[in-house]
C-alpha positions in Angstrom: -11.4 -16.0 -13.5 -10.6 -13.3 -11.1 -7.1 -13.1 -9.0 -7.6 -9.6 -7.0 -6.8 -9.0 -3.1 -6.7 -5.9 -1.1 -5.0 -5.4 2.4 -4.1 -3.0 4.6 -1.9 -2.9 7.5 1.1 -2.0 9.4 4.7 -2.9 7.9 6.3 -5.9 11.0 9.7 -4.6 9.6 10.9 -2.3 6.7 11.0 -2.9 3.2 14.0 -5.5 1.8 15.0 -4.1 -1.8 16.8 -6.5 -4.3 17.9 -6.7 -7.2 17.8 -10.0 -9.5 20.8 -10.9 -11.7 19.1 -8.8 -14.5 19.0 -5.2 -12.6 15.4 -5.9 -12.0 14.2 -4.8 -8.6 12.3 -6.2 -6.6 11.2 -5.7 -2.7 9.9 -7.8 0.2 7.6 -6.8 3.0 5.4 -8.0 5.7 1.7 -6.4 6.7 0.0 -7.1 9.8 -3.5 -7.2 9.1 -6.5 -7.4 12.0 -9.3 -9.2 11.6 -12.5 -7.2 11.8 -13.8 -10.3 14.4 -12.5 -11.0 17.6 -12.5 -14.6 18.8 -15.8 -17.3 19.8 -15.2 -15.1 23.2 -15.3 -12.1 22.2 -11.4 -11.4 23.0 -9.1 -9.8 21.1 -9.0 -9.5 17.6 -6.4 -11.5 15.8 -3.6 -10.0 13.9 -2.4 -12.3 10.5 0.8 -11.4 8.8 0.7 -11.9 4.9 4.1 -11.9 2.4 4.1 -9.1 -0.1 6.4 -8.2 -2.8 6.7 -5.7 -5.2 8.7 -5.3 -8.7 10.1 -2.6 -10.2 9.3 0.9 -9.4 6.4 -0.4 -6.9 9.2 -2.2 -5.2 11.6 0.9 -5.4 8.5 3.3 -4.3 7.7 0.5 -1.2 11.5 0.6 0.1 11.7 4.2 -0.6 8.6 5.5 1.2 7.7 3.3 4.1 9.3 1.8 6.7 8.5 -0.6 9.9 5.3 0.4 11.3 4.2 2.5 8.3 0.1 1.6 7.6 0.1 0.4 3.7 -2.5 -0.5 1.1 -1.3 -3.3 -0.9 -3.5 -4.0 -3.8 -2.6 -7.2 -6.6 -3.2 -10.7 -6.6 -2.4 -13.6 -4.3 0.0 -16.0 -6.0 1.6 -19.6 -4.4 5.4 -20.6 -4.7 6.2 -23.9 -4.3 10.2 -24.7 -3.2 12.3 -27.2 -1.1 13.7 -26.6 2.3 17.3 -27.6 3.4 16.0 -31.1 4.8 14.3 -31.8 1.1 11.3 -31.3 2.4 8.5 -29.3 -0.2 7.0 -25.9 1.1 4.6 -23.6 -0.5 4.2 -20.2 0.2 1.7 -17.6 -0.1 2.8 -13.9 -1.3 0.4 -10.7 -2.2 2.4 -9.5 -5.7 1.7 -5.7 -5.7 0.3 -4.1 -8.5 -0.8 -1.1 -6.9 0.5 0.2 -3.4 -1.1 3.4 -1.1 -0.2 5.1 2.0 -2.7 4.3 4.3 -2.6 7.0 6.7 -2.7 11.0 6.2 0.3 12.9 5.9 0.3 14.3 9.6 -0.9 11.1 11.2 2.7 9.4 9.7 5.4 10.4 11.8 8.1 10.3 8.8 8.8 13.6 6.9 8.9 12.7 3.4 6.6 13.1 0.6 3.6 11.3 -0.2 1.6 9.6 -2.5 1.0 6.8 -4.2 2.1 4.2 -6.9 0.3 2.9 -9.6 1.9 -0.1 -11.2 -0.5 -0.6 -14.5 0.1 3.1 -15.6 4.2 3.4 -14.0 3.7 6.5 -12.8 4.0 8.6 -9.3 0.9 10.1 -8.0 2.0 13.0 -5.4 -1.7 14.2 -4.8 -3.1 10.8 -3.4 -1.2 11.4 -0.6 -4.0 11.7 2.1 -5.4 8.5 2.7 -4.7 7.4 -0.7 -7.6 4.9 -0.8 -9.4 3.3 -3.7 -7.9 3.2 -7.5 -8.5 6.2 -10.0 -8.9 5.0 -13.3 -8.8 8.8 -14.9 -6.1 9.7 -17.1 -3.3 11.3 -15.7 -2.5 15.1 -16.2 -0.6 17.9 -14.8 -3.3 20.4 -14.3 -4.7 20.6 -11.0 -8.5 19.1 -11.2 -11.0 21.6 -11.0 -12.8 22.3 -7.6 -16.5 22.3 -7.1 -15.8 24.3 -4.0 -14.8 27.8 -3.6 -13.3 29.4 -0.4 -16.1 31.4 1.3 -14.9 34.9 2.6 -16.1 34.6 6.6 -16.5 38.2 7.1 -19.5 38.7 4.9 -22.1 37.7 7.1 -23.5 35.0 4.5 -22.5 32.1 5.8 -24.9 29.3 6.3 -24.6 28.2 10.3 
């Protein structure tokens, strides 16, 4: 069976870090997410607002790097919780748990200053160079050396250009 969901959206409030009683951290957030369809009358599109959390460094990364308004790509796997309200009364809720998180929008479209790139929760490690747009997952291994281009940088004053 297969437990996978992908949103993205725009933070309704920043990021709530915690902490459990065993150090363990672990955040809260809510993304506003648009439906691509507006209504039977062809009105506005609705917005819904889904429950994320994230644990550990995810968590730490999510509180660190974004903030209320921030566009985010949450990728993991919807899971219910079932508790009791004051009155008795039993609830269940619906929460994305973050296995993966993105920035959503380029580097000079964000108005924040700070550095970005991406978190990837099944490998715990910080990707800095996924930091425009940071869509989709890269399952490549991991290394320090920059990848090798397929482009070069054309000298303009040559007179070879192709347009």
């Amino acid at each position: 069976m297969l437990n996978h969901i992908t949103i993205m959206g725009r933070l309704t409030r920043d990021p709530e870090l915690r902490s459990t009683q065993s150090g363990v951290s672990v955040t809260s957030f809510t993304v506003a997410v648009d439906r691509d369809f507006g209504g039977r009358d062809g009105g506005e599109r609705q917005t819904d607002f889904i429950d994320c959390v994230a644990w550990r460094q995810t968590g730490e990364f999510v509180s660190k790097y974004f903030h209320k308004g921030s566009m985010i790509v949450v990728s993991g796997r919807l899971q219910s919780r079932k508790w009791q309200d004051r009155d008795g009364n039993n609830r269940t809720s619906w929460e994305v748990v973050a296995d993966n998180v993105y920035f959503g929008e380029s580097r000079r479209d964000s108005e924040s200053n700070s550095s970005y790139g991406s978190y990837d929760n099944n490998r715990n490690s910080y990707d800095s160079n996924r930091g425009n747009g940071g869509y989709g997952y890269d399952s490549s291994p991991r290394s320090s050396a920059p990848a090798p281009s397929a482009f070069s940088e054309l000298d303009d004053s040559d007179g070879e250009l192709p347009f």
